[in-house]
N, C-alpha and C positions, 0 to 999 in steps of 0.2 A: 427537450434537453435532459429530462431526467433517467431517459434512457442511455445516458451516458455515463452515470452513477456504477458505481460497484457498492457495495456494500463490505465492509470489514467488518472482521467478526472476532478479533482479538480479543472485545470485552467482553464474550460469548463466554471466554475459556479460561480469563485471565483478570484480576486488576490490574487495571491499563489507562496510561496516561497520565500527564502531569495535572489535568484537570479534571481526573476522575474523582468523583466522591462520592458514590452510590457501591462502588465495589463492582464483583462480576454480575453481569444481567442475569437475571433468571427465567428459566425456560419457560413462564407464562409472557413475559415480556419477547423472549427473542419469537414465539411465533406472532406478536405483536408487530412486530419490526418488519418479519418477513411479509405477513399479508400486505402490510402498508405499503412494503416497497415495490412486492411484486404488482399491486391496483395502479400503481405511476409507472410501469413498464422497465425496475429495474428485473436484470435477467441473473444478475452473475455476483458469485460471494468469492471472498477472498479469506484462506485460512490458511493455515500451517502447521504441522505436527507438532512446533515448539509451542504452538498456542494453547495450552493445557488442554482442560475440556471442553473446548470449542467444534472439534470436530465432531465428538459424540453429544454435543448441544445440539451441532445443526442435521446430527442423524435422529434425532429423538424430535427436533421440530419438524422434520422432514421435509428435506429439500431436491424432494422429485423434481424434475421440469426443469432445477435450474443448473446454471454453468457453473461449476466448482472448481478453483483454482487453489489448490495448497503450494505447500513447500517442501522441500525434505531437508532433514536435519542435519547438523554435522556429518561426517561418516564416523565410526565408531573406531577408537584407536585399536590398530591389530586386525582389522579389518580385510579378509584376504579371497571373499566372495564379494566383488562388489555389486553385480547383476544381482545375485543370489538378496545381497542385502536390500538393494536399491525394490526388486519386486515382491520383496516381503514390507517391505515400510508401504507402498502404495495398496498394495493389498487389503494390511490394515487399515488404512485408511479410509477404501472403499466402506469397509464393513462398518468401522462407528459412522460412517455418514450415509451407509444404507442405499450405496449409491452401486451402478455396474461401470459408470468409467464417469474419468475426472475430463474439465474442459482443456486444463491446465495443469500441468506441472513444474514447481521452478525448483531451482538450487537457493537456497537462502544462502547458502557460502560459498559462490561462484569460486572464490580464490582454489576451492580444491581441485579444478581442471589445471591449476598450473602443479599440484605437486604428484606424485607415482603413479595417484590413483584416477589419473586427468583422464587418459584415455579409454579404460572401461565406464569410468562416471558417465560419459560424454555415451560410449557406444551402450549403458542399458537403459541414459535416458530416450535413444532413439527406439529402441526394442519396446519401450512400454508403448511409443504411436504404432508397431506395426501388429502389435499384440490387442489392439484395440482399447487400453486402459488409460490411454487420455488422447486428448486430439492434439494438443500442442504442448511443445517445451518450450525451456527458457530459463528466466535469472534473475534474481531480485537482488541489488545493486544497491549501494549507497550513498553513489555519485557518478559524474561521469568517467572521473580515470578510472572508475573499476572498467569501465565498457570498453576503454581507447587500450587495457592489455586485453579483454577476452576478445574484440575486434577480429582475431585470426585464428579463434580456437572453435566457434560453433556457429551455427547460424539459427538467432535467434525466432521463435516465432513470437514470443510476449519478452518482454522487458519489463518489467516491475521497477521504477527508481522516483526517489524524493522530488517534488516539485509542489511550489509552492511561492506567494507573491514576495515571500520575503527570500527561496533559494529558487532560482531562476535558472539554477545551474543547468540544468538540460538542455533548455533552450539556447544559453550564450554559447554553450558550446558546441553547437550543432546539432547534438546528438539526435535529438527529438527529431527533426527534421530528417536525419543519415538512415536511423529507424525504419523512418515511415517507406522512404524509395527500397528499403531491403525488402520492404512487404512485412516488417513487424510488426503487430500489436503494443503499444506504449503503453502501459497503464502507471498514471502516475499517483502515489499515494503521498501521505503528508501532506494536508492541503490546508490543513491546520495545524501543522507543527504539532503535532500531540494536543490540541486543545491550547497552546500557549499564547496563539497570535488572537484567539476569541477572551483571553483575559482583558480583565483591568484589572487597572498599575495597582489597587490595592489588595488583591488577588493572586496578583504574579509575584511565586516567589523571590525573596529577596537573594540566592545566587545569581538571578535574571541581569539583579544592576545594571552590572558592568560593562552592560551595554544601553546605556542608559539614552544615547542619541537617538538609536535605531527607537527604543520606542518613543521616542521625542516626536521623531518626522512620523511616525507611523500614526500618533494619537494627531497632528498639524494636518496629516493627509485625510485621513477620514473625516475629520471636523471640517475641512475644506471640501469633498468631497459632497457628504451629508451620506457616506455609505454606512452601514454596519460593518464589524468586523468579518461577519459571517459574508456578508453580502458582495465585501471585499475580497476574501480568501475563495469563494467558488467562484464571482467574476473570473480571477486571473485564470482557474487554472481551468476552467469551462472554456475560456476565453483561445486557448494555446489550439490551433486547427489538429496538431498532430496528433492532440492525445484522445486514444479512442473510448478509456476510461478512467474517470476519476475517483480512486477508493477513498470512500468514505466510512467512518464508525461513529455508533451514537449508540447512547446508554437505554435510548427508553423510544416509544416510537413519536412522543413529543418532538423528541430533537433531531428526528426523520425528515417531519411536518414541516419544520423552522427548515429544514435546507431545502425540500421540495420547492419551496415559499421563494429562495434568495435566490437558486440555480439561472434562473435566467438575469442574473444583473449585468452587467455591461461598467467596462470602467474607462472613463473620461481620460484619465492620464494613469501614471505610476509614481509612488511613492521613490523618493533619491535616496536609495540608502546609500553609505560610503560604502566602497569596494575596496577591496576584496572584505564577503562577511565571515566574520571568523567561522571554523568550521565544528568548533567546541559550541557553538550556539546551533547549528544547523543540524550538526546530528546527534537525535535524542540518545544514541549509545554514550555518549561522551557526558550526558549530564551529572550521572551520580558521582563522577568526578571534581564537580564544580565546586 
């Protein structure tokens, strides 16, 4: 099973997370991480130009052999080479990570195939597979209506989008399953809410409140259960047949160990949360507004 892990690397480059308290990993640690994860058969890291020094972390730990998935960044306003731009960011990319081609490349801002620059975006992400500088495109998504508008604008090979036991969204809406018959790669991340759903209540900050039910049933469920929180959140999302990988991040290679440990759990039923869940809880863009 744990060759169905990804591994994220945001906290490679960045302080990251609502439950971070160590700060960014340090490069005796991430090639900690990576030995650990590559001896349990994970293959493939997930990173992103917006993820600070994360890219030139995992080129200094070196990460020959393995599958590397980034992201590209906004496009740059005034922008009027977009190939030109598009193969100079992956370029870079290559070089802090020491690498001759990516497994993966996604758009972090799908929504720019709908504005001017939709149609070159779109033709120099295809240009980078015939160039040989990565194997697959695609999109990293915040939900599923991002997917039901780019639906007729590309065809994806990875999907990158939130899922987790508390937002289920991919799954009730099809998508997960509409994916897999296109022949796409799913990789779902958030599998911990940012670290939020492995808090306790006296832990979890106090904007969390106001949703005070949700962790009501959630502490009823797992007390009933007898699961852990960890045990609980890769159940689910181990659990979904579609998804080919599930991104995970961990600060130290301890907290590798602990998921190695829980990936194969199994869960008996599901937690009732009221429906529809708000979506200022669901995505961590929306917190610093709480």
């Amino acid at each position: 099973m744990s060759g169905r892990l990804a591994l994220g690397t945001v906290q490679f480059g960045l302080e990251y997370g609502v439950a971070n308290q160590a700060g960014r990993v340090q490069l005796t640690e991430v090639r900690n991480i990576l030995r650990e994860a590559a001896v349990q058969g994970v293959d493939t890291l997930d990173t992103a130009v917006a993820y600070g020094e994360s890219e030139s972390t995992l080129g200094r730990a070196d990460v020959r052999g393995w599958k590397v998935v980034t992201k590209l960044p906004a496009l740059p306003d005034g922008c009027d080479d977009v190939g030109g731009w598009v193969h100079s960011q992956i370029q870079s990319s290559l070089s802090r990570l020491g690498a001759s081609e990516l497994y993966g490349v996604l758009l972090h801002r799908p929504g720019e195939l709908f504005g001017k620059h939709g149609k070159p975006l779109l033709d120099a992400l295809a240009h980078l597979k015939t160039q040989g500088l990565t194997r697959k495109i695609g999109v990293s998504v915040y939900g599923p209506e991002e997917l039901d508008r780019l639906a007729g604008e590309m065809q994806f090979d990875i999907v990158q989008a939130p899922l987790n036991i508390l937002d289920r969204r991919l799954v009730e809406s099809g998508w997960a399953k509409r994916l897999k018959d296109q022949g796409a790669e799913v990789h779902a991340r958030s599998a911990f809410l940012q670290g939020l759903l492995l808090m306790t209540a006296d832990r979890r900050p106090h904007k969390f409140a106001r949703w005070r039910s949700i962790w009501s049933e959630w502490t009823r469920w797992l007390e009933e259960t007898g699961l852990s929180p960890l045990q609980a959140c890769l159940g689910y999302a181990m659990g979904v047949a579609e998804i080919d990988k599930v991104v995970v991040g961990v600060d130290d290679s301890r907290q590798l160990k602990e998921i190695f440990a829980a990936c194969n759990s199994t869960l008996p039923s599901l937690p009732s949360w009221s429906q529809p869940i708000d979506t200022d809880l669901l995505n961590p863009g929306r917190w610093s507004q709480l």
